[in-house]
CHARMM-style PDB file with segment names, atoms N, HN, CA, C and O in Angstrom:
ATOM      1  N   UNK     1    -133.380-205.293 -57.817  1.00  0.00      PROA
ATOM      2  CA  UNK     1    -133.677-206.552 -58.446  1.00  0.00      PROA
ATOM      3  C   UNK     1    -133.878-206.307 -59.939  1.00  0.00      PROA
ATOM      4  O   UNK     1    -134.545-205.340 -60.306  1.00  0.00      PROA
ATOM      5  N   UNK     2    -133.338-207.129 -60.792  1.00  0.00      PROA
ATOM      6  HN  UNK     2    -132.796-207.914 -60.494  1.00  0.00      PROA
ATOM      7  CA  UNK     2    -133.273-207.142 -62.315  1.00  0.00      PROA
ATOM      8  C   UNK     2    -133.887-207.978 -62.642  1.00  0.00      PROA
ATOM      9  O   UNK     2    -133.680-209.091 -62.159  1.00  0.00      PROA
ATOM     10  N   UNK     3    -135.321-207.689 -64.004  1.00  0.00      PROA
ATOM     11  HN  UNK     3    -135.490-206.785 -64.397  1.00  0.00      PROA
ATOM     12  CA  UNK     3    -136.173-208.787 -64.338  1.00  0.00      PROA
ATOM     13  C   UNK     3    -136.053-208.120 -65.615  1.00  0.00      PROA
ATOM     14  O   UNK     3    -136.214-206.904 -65.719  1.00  0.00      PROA
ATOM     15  N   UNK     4    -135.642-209.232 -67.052  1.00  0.00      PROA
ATOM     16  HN  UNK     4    -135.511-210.220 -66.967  1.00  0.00      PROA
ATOM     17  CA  UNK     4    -136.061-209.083 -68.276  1.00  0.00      PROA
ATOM     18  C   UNK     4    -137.337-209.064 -68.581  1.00  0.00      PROA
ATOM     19  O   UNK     4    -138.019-209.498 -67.653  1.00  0.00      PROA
ATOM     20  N   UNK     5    -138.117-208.642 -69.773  1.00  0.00      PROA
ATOM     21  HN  UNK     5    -137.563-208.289 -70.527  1.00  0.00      PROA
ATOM     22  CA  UNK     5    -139.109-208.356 -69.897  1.00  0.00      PROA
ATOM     23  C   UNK     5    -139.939-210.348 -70.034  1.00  0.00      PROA
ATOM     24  O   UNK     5    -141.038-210.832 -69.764  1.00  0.00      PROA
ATOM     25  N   UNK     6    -139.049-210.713 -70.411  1.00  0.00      PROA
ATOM     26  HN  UNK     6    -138.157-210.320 -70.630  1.00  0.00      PROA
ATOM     27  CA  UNK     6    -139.368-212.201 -70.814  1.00  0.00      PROA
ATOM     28  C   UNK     6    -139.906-212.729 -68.848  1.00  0.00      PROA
ATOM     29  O   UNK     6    -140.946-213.232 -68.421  1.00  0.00      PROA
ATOM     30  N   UNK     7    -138.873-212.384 -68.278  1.00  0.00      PROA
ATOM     31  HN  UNK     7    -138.028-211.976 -68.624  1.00  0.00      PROA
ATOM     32  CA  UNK     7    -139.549-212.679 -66.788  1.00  0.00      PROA
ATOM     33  C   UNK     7    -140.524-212.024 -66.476  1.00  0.00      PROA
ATOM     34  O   UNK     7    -141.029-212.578 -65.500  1.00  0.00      PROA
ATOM     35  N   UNK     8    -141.178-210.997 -66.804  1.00  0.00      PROA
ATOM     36  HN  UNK     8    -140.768-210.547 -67.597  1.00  0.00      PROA
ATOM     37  CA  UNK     8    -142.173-210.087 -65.919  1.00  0.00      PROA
ATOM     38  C   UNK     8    -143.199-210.366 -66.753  1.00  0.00      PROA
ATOM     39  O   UNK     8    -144.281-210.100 -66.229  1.00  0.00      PROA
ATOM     40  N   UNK     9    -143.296-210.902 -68.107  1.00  0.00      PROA
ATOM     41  HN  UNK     9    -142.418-211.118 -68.533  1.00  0.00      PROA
ATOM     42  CA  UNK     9    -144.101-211.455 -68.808  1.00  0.00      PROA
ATOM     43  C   UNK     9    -144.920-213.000 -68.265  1.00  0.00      PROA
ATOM     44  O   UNK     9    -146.111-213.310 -68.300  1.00  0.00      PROA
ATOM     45  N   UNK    10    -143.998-213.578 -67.890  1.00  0.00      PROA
ATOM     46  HN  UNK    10    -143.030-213.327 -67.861  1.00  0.00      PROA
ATOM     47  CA  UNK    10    -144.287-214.771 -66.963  1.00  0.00      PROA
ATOM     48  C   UNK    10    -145.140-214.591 -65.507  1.00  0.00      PROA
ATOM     49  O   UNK    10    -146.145-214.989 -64.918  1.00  0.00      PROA
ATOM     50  N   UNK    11    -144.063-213.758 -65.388  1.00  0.00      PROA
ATOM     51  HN  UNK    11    -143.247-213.435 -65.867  1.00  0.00      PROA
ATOM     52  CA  UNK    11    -144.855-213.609 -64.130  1.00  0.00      PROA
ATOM     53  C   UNK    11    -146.518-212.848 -63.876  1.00  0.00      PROA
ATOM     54  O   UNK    11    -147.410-213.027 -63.047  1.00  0.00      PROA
ATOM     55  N   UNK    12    -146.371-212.093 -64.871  1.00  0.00      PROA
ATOM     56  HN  UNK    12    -145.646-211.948 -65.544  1.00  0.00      PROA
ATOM     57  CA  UNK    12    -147.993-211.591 -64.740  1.00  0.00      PROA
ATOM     58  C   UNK    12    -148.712-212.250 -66.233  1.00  0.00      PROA
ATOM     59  O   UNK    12    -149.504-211.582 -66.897  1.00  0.00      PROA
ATOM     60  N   UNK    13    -148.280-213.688 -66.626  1.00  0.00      PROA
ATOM     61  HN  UNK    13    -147.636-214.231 -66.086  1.00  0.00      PROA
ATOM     62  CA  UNK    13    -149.059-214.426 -67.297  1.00  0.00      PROA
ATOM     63  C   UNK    13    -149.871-213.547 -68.112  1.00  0.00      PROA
ATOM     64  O   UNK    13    -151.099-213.484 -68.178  1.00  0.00      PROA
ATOM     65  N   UNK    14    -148.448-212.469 -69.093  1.00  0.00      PROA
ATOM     66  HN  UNK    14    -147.451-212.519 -69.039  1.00  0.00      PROA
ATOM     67  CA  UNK    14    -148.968-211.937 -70.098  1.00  0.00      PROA
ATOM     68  C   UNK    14    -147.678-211.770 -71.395  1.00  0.00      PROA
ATOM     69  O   UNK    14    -146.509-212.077 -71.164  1.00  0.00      PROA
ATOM     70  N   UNK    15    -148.109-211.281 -72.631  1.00  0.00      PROA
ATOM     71  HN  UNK    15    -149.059-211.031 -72.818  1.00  0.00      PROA
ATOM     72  CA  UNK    15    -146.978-211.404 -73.751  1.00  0.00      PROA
ATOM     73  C   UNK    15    -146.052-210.229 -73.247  1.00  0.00      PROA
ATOM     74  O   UNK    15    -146.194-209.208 -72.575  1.00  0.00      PROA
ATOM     75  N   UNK    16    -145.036-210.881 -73.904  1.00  0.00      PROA
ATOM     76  HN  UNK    16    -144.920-211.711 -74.451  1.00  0.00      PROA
ATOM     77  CA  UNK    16    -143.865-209.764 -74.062  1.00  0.00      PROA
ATOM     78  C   UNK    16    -144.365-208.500 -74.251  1.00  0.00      PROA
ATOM     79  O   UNK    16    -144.252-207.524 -73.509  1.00  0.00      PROA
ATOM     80  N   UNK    17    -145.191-208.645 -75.801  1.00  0.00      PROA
ATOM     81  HN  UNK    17    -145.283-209.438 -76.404  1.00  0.00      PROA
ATOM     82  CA  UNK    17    -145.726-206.971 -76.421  1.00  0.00      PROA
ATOM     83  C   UNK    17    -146.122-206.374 -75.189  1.00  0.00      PROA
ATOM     84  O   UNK    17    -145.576-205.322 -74.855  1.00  0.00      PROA
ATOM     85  N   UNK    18    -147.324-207.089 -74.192  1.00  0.00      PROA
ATOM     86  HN  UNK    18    -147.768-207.943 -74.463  1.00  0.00      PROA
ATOM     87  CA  UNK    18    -147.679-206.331 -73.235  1.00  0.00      PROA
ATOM     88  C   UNK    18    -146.852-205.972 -72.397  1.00  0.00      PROA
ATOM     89  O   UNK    18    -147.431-205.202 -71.631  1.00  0.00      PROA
ATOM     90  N   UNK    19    -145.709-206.113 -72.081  1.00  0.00      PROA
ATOM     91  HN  UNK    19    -145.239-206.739 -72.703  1.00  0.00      PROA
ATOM     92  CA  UNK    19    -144.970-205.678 -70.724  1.00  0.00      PROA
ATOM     93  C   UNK    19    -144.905-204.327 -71.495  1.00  0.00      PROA
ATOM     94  O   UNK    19    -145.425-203.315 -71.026  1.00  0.00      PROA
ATOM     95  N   UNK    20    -144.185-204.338 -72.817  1.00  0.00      PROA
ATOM     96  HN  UNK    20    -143.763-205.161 -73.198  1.00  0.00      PROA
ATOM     97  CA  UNK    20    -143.489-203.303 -73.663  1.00  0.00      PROA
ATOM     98  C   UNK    20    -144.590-202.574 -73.660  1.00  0.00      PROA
ATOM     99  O   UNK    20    -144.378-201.436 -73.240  1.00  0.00      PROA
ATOM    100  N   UNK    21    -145.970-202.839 -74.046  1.00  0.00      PROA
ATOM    101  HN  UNK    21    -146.142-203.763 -74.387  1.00  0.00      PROA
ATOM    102  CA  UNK    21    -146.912-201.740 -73.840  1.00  0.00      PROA
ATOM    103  C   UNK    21    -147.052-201.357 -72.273  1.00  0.00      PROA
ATOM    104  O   UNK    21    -147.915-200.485 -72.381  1.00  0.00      PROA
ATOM    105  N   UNK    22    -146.865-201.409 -71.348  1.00  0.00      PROA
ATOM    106  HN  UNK    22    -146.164-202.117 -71.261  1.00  0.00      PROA
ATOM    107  CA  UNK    22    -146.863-200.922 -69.872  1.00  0.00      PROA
ATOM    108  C   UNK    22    -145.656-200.390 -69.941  1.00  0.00      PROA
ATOM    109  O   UNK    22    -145.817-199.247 -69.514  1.00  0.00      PROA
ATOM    110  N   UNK    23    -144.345-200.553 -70.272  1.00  0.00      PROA
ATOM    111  HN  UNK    23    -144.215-201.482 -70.619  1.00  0.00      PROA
ATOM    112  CA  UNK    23    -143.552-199.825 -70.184  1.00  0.00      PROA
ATOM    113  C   UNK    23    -143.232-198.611 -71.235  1.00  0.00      PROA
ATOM    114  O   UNK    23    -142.242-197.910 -71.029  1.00  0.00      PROA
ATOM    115  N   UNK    24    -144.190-198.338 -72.511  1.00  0.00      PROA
ATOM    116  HN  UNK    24    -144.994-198.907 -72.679  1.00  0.00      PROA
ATOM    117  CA  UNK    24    -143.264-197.451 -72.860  1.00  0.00      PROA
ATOM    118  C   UNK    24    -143.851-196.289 -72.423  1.00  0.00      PROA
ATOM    119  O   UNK    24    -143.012-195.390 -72.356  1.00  0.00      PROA
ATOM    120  N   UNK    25    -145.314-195.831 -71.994  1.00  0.00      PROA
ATOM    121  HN  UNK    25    -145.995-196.561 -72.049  1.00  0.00      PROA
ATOM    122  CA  UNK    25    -146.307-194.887 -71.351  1.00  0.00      PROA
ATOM    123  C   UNK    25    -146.241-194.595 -70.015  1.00  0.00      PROA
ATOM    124  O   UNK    25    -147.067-193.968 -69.351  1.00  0.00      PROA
ATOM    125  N   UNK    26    -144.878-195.247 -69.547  1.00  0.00      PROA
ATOM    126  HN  UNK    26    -144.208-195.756 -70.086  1.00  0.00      PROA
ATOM    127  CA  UNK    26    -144.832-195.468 -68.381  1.00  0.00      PROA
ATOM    128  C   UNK    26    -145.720-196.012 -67.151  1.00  0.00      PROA
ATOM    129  O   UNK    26    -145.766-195.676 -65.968  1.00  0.00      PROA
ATOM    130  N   UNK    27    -146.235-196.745 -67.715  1.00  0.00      PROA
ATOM    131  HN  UNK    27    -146.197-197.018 -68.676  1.00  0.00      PROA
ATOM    132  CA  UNK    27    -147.619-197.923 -66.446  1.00  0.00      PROA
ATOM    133  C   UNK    27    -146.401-198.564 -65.753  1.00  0.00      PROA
ATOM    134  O   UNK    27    -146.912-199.531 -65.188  1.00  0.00      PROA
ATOM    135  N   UNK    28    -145.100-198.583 -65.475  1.00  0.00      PROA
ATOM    136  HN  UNK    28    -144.685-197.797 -65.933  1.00  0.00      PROA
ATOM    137  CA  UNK    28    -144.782-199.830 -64.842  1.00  0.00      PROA
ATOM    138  C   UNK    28    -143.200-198.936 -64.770  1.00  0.00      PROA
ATOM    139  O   UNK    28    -142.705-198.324 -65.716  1.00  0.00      PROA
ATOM    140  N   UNK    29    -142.544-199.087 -63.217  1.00  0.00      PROA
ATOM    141  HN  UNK    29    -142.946-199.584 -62.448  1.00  0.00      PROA
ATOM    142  CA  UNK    29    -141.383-198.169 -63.132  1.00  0.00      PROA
ATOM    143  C   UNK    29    -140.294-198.909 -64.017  1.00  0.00      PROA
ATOM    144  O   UNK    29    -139.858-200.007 -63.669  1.00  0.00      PROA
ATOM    145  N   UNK    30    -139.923-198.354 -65.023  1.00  0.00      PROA
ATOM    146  HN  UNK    30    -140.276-197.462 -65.306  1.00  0.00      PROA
ATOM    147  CA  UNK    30    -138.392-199.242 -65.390  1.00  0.00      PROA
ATOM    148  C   UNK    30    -137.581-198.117 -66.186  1.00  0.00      PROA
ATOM    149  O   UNK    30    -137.980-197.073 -66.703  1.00  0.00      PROA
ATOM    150  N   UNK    31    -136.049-198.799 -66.093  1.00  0.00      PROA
ATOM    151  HN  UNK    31    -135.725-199.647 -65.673  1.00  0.00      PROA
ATOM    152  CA  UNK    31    -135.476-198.111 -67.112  1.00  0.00      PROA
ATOM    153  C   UNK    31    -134.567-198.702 -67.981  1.00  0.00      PROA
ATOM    154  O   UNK    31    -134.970-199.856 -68.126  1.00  0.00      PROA
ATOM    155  N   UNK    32    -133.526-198.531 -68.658  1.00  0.00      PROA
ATOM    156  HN  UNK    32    -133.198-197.594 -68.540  1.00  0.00      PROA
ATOM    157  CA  UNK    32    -133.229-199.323 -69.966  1.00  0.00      PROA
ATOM    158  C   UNK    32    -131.911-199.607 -68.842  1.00  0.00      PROA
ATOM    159  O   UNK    32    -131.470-198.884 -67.949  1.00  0.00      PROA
ATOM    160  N   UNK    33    -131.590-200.677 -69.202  1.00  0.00      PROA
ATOM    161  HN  UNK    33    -131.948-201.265 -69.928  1.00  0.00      PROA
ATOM    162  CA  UNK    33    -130.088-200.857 -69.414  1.00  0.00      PROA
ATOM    163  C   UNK    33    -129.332-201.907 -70.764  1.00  0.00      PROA
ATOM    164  O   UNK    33    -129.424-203.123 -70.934  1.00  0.00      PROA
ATOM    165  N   UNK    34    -128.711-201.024 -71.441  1.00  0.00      PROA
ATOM    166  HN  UNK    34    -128.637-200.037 -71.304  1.00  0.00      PROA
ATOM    167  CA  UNK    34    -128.483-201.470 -72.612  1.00  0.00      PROA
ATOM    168  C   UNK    34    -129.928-202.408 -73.299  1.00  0.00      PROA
ATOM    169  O   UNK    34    -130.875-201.696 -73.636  1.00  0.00      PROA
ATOM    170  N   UNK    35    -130.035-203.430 -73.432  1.00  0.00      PROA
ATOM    171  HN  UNK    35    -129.267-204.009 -73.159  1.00  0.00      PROA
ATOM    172  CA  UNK    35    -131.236-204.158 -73.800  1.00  0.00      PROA
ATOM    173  C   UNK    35    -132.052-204.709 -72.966  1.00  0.00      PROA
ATOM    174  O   UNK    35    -132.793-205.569 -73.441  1.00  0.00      PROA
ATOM    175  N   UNK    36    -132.137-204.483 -71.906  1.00  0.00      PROA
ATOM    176  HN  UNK    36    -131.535-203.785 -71.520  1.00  0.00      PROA
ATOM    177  CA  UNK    36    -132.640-204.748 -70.682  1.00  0.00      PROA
ATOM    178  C   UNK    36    -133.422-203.536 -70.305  1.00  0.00      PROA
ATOM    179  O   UNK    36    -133.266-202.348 -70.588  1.00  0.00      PROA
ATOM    180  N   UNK    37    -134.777-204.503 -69.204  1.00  0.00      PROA
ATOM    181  HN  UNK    37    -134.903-205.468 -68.974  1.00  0.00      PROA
ATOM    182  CA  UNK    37    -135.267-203.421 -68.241  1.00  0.00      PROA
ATOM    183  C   UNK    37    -135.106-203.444 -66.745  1.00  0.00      PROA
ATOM    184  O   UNK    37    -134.653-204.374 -66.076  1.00  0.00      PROA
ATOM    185  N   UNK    38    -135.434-202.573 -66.430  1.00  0.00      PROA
ATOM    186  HN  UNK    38    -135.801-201.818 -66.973  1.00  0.00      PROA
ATOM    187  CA  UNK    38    -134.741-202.645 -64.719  1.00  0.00      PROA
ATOM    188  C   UNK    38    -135.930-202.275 -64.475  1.00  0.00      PROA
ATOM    189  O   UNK    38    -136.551-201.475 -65.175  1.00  0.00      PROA
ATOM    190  N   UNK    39    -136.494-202.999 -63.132  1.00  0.00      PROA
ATOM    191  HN  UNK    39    -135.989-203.648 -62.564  1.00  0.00      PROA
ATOM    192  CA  UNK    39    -137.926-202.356 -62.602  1.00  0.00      PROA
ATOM    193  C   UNK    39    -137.083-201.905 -61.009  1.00  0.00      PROA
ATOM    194  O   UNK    39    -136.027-202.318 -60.528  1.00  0.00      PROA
ATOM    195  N   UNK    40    -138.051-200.926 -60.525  1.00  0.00      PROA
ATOM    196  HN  UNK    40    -138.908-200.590 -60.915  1.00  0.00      PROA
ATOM    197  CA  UNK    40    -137.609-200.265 -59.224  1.00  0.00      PROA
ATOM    198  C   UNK    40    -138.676-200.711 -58.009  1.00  0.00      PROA
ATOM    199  O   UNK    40    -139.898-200.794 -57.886  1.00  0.00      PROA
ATOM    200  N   UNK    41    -137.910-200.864 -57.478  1.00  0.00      PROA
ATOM    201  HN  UNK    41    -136.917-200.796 -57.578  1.00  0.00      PROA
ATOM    202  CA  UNK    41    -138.594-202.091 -55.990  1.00  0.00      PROA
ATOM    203  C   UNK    41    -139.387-200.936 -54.991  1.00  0.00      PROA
ATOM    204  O   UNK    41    -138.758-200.081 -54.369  1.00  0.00      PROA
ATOM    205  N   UNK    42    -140.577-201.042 -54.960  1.00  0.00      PROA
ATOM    206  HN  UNK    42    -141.088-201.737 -55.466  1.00  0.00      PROA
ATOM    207  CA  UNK    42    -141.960-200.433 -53.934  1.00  0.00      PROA
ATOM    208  C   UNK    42    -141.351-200.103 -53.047  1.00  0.00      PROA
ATOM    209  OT1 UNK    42    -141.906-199.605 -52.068  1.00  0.00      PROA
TER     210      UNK     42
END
């Protein structure tokens, strides 16, 4: 399943910056695709 950061922002009713801060320390599984993030399903 593919969620932009703009969706996963919504969904945990927080800013963009914050997804980007969970993802670059790695708090949150993803990886790039081109300008995109890919999260990996539990």
């Amino acid at each position: 399943m593919q969620f932009v950061v703009r969706d996963v922002a919504r969904l945990f009713q927080v800013s963009e910056k914050m997804i980007h801060r969970w993802i670059d320390p790695r708090l949150v599984p993803a990886y790039r695709i081109i300008t995109t993030y890919d999260t990996e399903q539990a």
